[in-house]
N, C-alpha and C positions, 0 to 999 in steps of 0.2 A: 704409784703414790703421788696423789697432785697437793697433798696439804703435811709440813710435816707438826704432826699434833706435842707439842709441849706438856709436859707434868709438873705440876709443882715443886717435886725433888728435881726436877733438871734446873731449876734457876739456884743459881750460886749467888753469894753476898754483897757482887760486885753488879748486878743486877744483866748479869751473861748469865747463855745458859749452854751445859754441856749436856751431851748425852752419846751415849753406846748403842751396842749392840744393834741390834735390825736398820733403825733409823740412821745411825752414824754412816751401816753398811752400805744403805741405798745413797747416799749423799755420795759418798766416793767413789762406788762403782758402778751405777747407773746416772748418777745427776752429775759425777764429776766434777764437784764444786771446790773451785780454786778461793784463797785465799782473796778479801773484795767483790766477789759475788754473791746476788743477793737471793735468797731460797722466800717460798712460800712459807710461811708459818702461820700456826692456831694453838693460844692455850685449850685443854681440855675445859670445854665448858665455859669458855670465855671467849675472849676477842681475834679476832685476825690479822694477820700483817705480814711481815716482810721480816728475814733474819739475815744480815751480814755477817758473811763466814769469815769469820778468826782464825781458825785451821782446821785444819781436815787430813786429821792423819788415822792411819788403821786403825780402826775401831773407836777413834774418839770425834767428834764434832763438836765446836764448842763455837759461836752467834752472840752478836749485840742484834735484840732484838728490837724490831717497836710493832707496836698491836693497838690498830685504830679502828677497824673497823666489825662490825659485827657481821656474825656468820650470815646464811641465806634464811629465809624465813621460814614459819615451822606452819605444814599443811593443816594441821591442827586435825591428827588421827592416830587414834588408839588401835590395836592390832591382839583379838582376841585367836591363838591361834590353839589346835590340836596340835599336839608334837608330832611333827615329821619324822622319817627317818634320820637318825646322826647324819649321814651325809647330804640329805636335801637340808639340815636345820643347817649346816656349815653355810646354806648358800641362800637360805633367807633371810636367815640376820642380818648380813654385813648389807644385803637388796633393803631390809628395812632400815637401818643406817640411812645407808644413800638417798632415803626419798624421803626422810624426815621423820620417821613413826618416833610418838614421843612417849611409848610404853607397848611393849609385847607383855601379853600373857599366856603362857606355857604353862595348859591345861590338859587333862588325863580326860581320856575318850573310848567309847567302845571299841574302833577299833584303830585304837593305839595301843603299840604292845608293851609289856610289863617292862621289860629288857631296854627299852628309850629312858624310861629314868636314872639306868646305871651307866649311861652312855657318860664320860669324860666330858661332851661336848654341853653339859648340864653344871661344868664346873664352870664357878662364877669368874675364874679368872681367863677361864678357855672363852666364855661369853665376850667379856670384854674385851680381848683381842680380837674377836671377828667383828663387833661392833665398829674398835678403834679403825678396820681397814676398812670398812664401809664409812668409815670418816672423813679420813685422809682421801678415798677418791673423789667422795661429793665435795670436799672441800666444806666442811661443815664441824663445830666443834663439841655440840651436844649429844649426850649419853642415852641413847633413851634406856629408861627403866626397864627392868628385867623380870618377871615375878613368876615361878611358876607353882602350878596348884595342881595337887595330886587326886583333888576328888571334884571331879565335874557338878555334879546335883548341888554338892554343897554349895561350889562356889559362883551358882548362878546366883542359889535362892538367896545365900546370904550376906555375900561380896558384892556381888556383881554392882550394884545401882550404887553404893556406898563409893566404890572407885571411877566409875565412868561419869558420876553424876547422870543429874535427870535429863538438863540441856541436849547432848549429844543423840546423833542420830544413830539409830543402832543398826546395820547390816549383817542381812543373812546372804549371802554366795550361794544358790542351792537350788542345781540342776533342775526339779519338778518344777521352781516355780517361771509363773509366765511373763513378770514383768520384766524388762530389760532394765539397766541400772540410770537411763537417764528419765525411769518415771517414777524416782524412789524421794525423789525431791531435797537431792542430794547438793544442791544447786546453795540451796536457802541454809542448809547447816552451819552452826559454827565448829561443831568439832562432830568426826564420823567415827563409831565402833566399827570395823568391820572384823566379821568371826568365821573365821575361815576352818574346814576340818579337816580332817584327814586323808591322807588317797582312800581313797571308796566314800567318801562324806561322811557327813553325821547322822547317824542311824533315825527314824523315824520320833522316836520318846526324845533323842537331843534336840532335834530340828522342832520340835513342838514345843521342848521348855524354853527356847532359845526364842520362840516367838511369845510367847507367853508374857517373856518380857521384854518385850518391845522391841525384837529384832524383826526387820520388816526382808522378806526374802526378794530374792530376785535371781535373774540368772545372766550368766555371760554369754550364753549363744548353746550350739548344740554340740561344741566339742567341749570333752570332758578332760581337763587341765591337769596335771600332778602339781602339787603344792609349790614345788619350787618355781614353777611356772605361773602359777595362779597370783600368788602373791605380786609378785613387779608387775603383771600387769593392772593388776586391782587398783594396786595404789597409782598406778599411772592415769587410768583413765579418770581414778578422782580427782588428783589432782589438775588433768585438763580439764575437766567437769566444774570442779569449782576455779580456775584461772581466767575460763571463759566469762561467768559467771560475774567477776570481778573488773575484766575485761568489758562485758556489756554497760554494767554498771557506773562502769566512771563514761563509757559514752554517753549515755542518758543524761548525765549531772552534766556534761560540759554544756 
């Protein structure tokens, strides 16, 4: 845990904030924070800073805080995903968390199985606790959106452009095709869809409505990733893809 995330119920009247349980845990028996020492903190969805610890006793932690600076910058990427198994989704989330995704969408695919929508790890409060620790590592304080859609067809033809907007660039991840991802002009985007599927991909009729509207394919090379892997590095190489990108561009202007 490198960021500890504040809630709104944690500020008390006196403008300290207390908290329990996990968080209190980690402070006293991993961070060992004495009395006058100063912790990382982030409200949810707000500012960053520093907390001086007030006391630190079993299960309680209670900080005068102060919060000035904002979090790291947001890559500016939507993340249309096929539900993984429960325990590969346990380890993409918290992957999407940490690298900025500012909306996942948790849609139903051929072959996704029925039995993933009854998974516990679909509960919005199980969500936001995997979220919250892909938080706390990146040191980052924002939530991304969670939405998931139980009918594929529907929610291309009649969601899809409605949420993503037109702007964005839309990516397909998918093995047959032959372009590589740095000639998908990924470079020039302001914001990127990338629509990742399932272990075995998305079936032939998905991968064609998916380009129909304006997912442009490409491929990672010639080994074939399982989801949980596929994801962290997707969003990795976008985001060196466009840092470079940003990078070239302020040398030109100087």
């Amino acid at each position: 845990m490198n960021l500890l995330l504040l809630q709104d119920a944690d500020f008390l009247p006196d403008g300290t904030v207390q908290m329990t349980g996990r968080r209190a845990q980690h402070a006293r028996e991993v961070l060992r924070a004495e009395p006058g020492e100063t912790l990382r903190v982030g409200q949810v969805g707000g500012l960053v800073g520093t907390g001086e610890v007030l006391e630190n006793t079993p299960g309680l932690l209670r900080l005068r805080v102060t919060l000035s600076d904002p979090p790291p910058p947001r890559p500016g990427v939507d993340l249309l995903l096929a539900i993984p198994r429960p325990k590969a989704l346990k380890r993409v989330l918290p992957a999407a968390a940490q690298l900025g995704v500012d909306r996942v969408v948790l849609v139903n695919a051929a072959r996704v199985e029925k039995s993933y929508f009854d998974s516990k790890v679909l509960d919005a409060a199980f969500i936001e606790e995997l979220l919250l620790q892909g938080l706390e590592q990146a040191r980052d304080t924002r939530l991304p959106e969670v939405l998931i859609r139980e009918r594929f067809r529907p929610f291309v033809e009649d969601e899809l452009d409605s949420l993503f907007g037109a702007q964005a660039l839309r990516l397909l991840p998918h093995p047959p095709a032959p372009r590589p991802l740095t000639r998908v002009g990924v470079q020039e985007a302001p914001r990127v869809v990338l629509a990742v599927g399932p272990d075995g991909g998305w079936v032939p009729f998905e991968a064609n409505l998916l380009e129909a509207h304006g997912f442009r394919p490409f491929s990672l090379g010639p080994r074939i990733l399982r989801v949980e892997t596929a994801v962290p590095v997707l969003l990795g190489q976008l985001s060196l893809l466009r840092e470079d990108t940003r990078a070239d561009n302020l040398v030109h202007r100087a």
